[in-house]
Structures are given as structure tokens and as C-alpha cells.
BAGULO-407792 format. One record per residue (C-alpha): residue number from 0; x, y, z. Coordinates in nm, 4 decimals, padded with zeros to 6 digits. Each point is the difference from the previous one (the first is absolute). Layout:
// BAGULO-407792
NUM, X, Y, Z
...
// end
This chain:
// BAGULO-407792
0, -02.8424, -00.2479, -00.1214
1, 00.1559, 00.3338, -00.1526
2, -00.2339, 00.0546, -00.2504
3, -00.3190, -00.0318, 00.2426
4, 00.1632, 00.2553, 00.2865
5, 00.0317, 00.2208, -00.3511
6, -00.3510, 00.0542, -00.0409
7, -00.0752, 00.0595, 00.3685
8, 00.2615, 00.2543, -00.0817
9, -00.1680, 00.3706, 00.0249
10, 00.2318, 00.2216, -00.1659
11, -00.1010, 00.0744, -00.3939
12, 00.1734, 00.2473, -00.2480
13, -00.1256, 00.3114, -00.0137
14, 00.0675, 00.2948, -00.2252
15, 00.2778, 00.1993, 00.2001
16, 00.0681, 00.3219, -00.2328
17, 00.4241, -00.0466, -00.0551
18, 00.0416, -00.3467, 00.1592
19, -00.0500, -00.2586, -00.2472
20, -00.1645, -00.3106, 00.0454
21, 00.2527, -00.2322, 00.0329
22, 00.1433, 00.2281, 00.2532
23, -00.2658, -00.0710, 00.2012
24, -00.0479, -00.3861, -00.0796
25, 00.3837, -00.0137, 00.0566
26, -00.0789, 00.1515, 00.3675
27, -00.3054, -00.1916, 00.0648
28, 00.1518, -00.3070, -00.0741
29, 00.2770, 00.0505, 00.2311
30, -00.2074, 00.0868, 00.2502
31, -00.1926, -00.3529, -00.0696
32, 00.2946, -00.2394, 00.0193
33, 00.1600, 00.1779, 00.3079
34, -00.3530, -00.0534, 00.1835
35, -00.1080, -00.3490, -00.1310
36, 00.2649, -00.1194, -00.1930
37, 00.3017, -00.2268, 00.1552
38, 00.3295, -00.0150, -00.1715
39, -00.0044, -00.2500, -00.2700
40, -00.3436, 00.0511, -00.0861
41, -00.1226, -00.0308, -00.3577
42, -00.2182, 00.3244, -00.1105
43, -00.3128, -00.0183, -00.2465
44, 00.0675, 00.0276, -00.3935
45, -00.0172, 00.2821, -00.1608
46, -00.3356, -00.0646, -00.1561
47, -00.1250, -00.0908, 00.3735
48, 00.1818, 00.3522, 00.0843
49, -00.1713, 00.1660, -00.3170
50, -00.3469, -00.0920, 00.0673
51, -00.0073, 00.0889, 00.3700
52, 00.1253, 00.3659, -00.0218
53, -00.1469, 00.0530, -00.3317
54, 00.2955, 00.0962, -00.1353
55, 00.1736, -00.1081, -00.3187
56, 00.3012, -00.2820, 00.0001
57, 00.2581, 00.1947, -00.0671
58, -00.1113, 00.2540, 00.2755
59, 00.0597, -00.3370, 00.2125
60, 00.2989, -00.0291, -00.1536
61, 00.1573, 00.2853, 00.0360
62, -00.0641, 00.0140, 00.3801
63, 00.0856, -00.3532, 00.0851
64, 00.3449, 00.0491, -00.2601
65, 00.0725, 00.3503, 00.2663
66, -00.0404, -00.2730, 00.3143
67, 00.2302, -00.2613, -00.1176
68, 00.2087, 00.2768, -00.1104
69, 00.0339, 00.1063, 00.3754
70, 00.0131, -00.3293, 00.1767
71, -00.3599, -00.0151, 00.0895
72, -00.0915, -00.3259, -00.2700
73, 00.1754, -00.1975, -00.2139
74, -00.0486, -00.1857, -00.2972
75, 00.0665, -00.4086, -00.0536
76, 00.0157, -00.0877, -00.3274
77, -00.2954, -00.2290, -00.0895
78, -00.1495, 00.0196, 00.3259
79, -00.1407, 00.3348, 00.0959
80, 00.1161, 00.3163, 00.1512
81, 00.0409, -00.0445, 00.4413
82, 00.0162, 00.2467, 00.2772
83, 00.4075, -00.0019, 00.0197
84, 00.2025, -00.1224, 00.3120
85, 00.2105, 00.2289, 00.2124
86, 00.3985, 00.0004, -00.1681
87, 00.2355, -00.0628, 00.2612
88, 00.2930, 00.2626, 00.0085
89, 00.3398, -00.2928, -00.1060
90, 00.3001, 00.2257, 00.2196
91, 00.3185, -00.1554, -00.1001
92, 00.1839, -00.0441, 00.3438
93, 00.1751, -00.2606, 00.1560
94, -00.3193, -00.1365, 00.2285
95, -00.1839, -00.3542, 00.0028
96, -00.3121, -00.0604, -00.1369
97, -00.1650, -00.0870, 00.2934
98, 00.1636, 00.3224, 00.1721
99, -00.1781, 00.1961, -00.3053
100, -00.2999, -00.1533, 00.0246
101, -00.0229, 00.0687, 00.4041
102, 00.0653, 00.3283, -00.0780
103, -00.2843, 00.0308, -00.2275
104, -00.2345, -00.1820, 00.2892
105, -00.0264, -00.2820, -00.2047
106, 00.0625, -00.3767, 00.0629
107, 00.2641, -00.1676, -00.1977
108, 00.0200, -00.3468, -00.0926
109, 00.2051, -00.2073, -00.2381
110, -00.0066, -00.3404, -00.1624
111, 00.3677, -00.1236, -00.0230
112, 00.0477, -00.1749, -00.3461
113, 00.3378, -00.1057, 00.0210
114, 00.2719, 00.0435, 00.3263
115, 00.3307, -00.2167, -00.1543
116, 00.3239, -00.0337, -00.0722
117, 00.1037, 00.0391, -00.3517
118, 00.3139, 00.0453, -00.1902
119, 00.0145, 00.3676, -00.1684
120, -00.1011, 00.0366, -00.3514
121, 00.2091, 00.2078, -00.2785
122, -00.2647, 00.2908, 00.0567
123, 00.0174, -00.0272, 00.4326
124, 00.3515, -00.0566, -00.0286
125, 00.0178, 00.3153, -00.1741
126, -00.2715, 00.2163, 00.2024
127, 00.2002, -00.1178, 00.3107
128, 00.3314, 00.0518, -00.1219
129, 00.1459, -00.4015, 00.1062
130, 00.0646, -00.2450, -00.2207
131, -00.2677, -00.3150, -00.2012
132, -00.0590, -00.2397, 00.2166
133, 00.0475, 00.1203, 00.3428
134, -00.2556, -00.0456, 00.2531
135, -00.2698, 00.2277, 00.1008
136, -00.3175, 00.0247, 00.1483
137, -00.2961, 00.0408, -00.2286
138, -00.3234, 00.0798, 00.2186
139, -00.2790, 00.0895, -00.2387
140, -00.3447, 00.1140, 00.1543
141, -00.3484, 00.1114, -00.0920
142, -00.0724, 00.3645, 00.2037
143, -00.3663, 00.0414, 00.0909
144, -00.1567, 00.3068, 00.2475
145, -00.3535, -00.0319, 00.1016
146, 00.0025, -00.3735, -00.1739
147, 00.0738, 00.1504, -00.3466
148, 00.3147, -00.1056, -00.2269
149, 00.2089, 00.3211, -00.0333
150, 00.2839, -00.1079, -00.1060
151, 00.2237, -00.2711, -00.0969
152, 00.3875, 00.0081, 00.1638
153, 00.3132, -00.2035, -00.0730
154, 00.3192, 00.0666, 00.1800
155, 00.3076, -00.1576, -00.0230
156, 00.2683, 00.0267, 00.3042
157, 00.3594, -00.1585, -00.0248
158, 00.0069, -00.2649, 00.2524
159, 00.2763, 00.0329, 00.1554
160, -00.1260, 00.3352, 00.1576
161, -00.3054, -00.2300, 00.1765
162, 00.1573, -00.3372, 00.1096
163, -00.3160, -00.2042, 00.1251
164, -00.2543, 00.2297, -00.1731
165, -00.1854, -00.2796, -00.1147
166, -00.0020, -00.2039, 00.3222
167, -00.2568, 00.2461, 00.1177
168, -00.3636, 00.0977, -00.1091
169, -00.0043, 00.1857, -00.3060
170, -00.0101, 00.3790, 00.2000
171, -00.3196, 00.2132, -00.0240
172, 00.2345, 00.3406, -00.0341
173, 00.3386, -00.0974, -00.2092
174, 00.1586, 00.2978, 00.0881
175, -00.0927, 00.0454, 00.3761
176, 00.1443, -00.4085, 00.0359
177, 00.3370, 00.0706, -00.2295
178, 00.0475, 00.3293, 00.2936
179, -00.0777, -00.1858, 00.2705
180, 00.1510, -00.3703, -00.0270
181, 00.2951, 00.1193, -00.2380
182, 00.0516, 00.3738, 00.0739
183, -00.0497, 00.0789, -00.3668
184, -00.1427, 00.3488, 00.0021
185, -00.0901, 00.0910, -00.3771
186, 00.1478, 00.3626, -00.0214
187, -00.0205, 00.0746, -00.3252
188, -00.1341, -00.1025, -00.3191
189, -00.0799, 00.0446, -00.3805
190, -00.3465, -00.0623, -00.2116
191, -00.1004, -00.0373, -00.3863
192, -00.3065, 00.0294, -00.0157
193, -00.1953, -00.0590, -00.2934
194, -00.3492, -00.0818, -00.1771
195, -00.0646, -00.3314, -00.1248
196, -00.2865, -00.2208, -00.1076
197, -00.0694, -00.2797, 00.2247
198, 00.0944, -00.3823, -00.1129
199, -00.2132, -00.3191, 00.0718
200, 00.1283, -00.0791, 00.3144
201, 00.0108, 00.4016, 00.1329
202, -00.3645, 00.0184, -00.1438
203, -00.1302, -00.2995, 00.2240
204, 00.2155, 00.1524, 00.2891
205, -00.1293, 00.3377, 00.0696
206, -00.3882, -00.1121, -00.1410
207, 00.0771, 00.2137, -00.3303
208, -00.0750, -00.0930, -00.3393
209, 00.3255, -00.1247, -00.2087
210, 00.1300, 00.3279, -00.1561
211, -00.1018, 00.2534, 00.2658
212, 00.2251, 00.2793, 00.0704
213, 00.1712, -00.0465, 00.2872
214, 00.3137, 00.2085, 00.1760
215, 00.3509, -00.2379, -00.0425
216, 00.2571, 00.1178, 00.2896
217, 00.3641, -00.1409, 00.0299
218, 00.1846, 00.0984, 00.2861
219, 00.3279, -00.0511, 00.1271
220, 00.0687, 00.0533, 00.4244
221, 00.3289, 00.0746, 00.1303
222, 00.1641, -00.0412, 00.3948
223, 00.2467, 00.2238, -00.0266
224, 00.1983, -00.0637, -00.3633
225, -00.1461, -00.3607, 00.0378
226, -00.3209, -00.0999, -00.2517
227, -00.1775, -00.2187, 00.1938
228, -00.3274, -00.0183, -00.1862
229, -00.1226, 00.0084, -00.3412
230, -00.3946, -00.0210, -00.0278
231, -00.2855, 00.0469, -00.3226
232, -00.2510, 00.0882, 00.1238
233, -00.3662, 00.0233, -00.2606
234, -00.2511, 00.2236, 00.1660
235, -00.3670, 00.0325, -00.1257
236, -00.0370, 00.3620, -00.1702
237, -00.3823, 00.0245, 00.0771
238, 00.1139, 00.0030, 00.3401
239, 00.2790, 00.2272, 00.0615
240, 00.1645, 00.3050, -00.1084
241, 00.3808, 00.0999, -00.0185
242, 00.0804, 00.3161, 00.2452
243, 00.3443, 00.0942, -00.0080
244, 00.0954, 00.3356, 00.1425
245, 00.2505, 00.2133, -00.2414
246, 00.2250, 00.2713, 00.1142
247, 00.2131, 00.2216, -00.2219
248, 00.3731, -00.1023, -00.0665
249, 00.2161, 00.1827, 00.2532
250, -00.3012, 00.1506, 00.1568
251, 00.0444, 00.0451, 00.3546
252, -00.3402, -00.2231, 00.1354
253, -00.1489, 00.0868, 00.3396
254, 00.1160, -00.0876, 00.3275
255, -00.3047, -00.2342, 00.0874
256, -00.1809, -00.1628, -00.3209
257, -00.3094, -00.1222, 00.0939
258, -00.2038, -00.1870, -00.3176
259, -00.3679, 00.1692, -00.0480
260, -00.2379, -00.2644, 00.1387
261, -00.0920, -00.2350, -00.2452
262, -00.3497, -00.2014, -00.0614
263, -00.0373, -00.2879, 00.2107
264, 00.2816, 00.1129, 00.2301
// end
């Protein structure tokens, strides 16, 4: 338990002239979780907190308020403040999930929910520019990395781009099976991305509660003029963070971009 590594703990306040005390509980108690705290981790109460440093509550507030404030806890309503897990950098680019997640040196996984034929709804008719009714390929999945739901993807492909999609397994990597067996190379695409709360069935999806924020992303993927996929995507915003690298308009960038490394990369 937490609370009993706590008061093996030796560090204690002391009176530092110019460095105030939570200053130093802030510091201690980083220093704590890093060394006997795993990520997820619920932290003593404040009163706990209080009585072992001899300090008063808001002293222990004020420090634990600077940690969540820079990443190091966070706070779950009605259940307790935790030692916060790493944010994954979201790039938006054209690559699989399981490509990402290699990257990253984890391993991907995914739990196919649905891999049909359907005809188009108004609002996929629309997204994909065709008309009601037409056929398309709806593959909807459940993304996990290290055996945790990350996020929850449903793309919709014309069918007549992929004759005899569906005779096959569902694939493991969408895009690396749509280059391979049908030479469609996404080349270029658009995202909205946007904050949302998640519903009932998003909730039980990505092991959230119903109403957590969570990152919405719509894209559309083009071969050549062609849009050949339109995808939501709901992605769990305790988990990841949106980089996107900016550049002046009609600023001249440099002749080999390279991203700064990112955490977990």
C-alpha cells in the first residue's frame, strides 16, 4: 500500500528561508511517486498528507494542485487524486494504428465490432460524397496497445474500391491491406477534430465513465482526387495529446523537418 511506503518515507519539511513549504512537499512528493509510485496509483488524502509532514491541508493542497497542474497527478472526481499516466503525442498523418503503435514500441491489438456491408446513410453518403444507399464497407474496431482500449474506430470505404474485402479476415492494418491487395495508397487527407463527452456505448468502449472527455476525429482520405475513406474516430483524452506542427503562412519551412522527439516515441 501507498500510504504505508509513505511513512517509511524519510523526507520531512523543514524550514528553508525563501522556499515555501509546499514548494518543498510539492518536490518531495514527486520524488515519492517517481520512486514507489506506478502510474495509476491512488495517493493518500490530504488529511493522511497533513498529518505526516505536519503541515496544514491547504499546504497539501497547494502542492498536490502545482503536480496535477504539471502532469505529475490527477484528480478523479469522487475517487481520489492518482499518479497520472504518460499522454501519448496524437500526430495527424496518414499512418495505421498498428504502424503508430510499433513506432511507439508498443503492441497493438484490436477487437473488430463490426466488418459488413451496409448501404450508406444520409450522413456517409454525404462524408463520402456518393449517393443513400450505395454500398460500402463499414469495419468498426476497438484499438488497444499494451491490452488497454485506446480508442474506438469506424471507417467506412465505398465498395466498389475493395471487391472481395469481406471474403477475407477482417485485416489487422486497414491501410497497409487497402495498399497492398488494392493499390490504394492514402495520399492525402483532411481531419475535424473536436472535444466531446463520451456516450453509453463509447463509455463502456474505451473503460471510461459515460460523459468523459474524449478527442472526436473525422477524417476524410484521398488516392489521388478519389475519397476513399471516411472514418470517426473517439480517442480517450486521459491518454493522448494533440501535436500538430504550425508554420507561418508563406513562410519558407526548412529543407529537412524533422518532429522533436516526442514521449513514448
Amino acid at each position: 500500500m501507498i500510504s504505508r511506503a509513505l511513512r517509511a518515507y524519510p523526507e520531512r519539511i523543514e524550514k528553508i528561508p525563501g522556499k515555501a513549504k509546499y514548494v518543498q512537499l510539492q518536490e518531495i512528493l514527486r520524488r515519492f511517486v517517481e520512486q514507489h509510485a506506478p502510474a495509476g496509483t491512488c495517493i493518500p488524502s490530504e488529511r493522511e498528507l497533513a498529518e505526516h509532514f505536519n503541515v496544514a491541508r491547504m499546504t497539501v493542497r497547494q502542492a498536490i494542485d502545482a503536480l496535477v497542474d504539471d502532469g505529475t497527478l490527477e484528480r478523479v472526481v469522487g475517487l481520489g487524486t492518482f499518479v497520472a499516466r504518460q499522454k501519448m503525442d496524437l500526430q495527424v498523418k496518414l499512418t495505421s494504428y498498428s504502424e503508430e503503435m510499433h513506432r511507439r514500441g508498443m503492441v497493438p491489438d484490436a477487437h473488430v465490432l463490426s466488418f459488413e456491408q451496409i448501404g450508406a446513410s444520409q450522413l456517409v453518403a454525404r462524408e463520402l460524397q456518393i449517393d443513400p444507399g450505395q454500398p460500402v464497407i463499414r469495419f468498426r474496431r476497438q484499438l488497444l496497445a499494451d491490452g488497454e482500449p485506446m480508442s474506438v474506430d469506424e471507417n467506412f470505404i465505398p465498395a466498389h474500391y475493395v471487391p472481395g474485402f469481406l471474403d477475407e479476415e477482417p485485416p489487422t492494418s486497414l491501410y497497409r491491406v487497402l495498399s497492398e491487395r488494392y493499390g490504394l495508397v492514402m495520399e492525402w487527407g483532411e481531419d475535424t477534430i473536436e472535444a466531446t463527452a463520451a456516450s453509453a456505448s463509447i463509455a463502456r468502449l474505451l473503460n471510461v465513465e459515460l460523459g468523459a472527455p474524449v478527442l472526436k476525429i473525422q477524417r476524410h482520405a484521398y488516392v489521388s482526387r478519389s475519397m476513399v475513406d471516411y472514418s470517426v474516430s473517439y480517442y480517450r483524452a486521459d491518454r493522448y495529446k494533440l501535436w500538430v506542427p504550425l508554420q507561418r503562412p508563406g513562410a519558407r519551412g526548412p529543407r529537412s523537418y524533422h518532429p522533436r522527439p516526442q514521449p513514448g516515441a
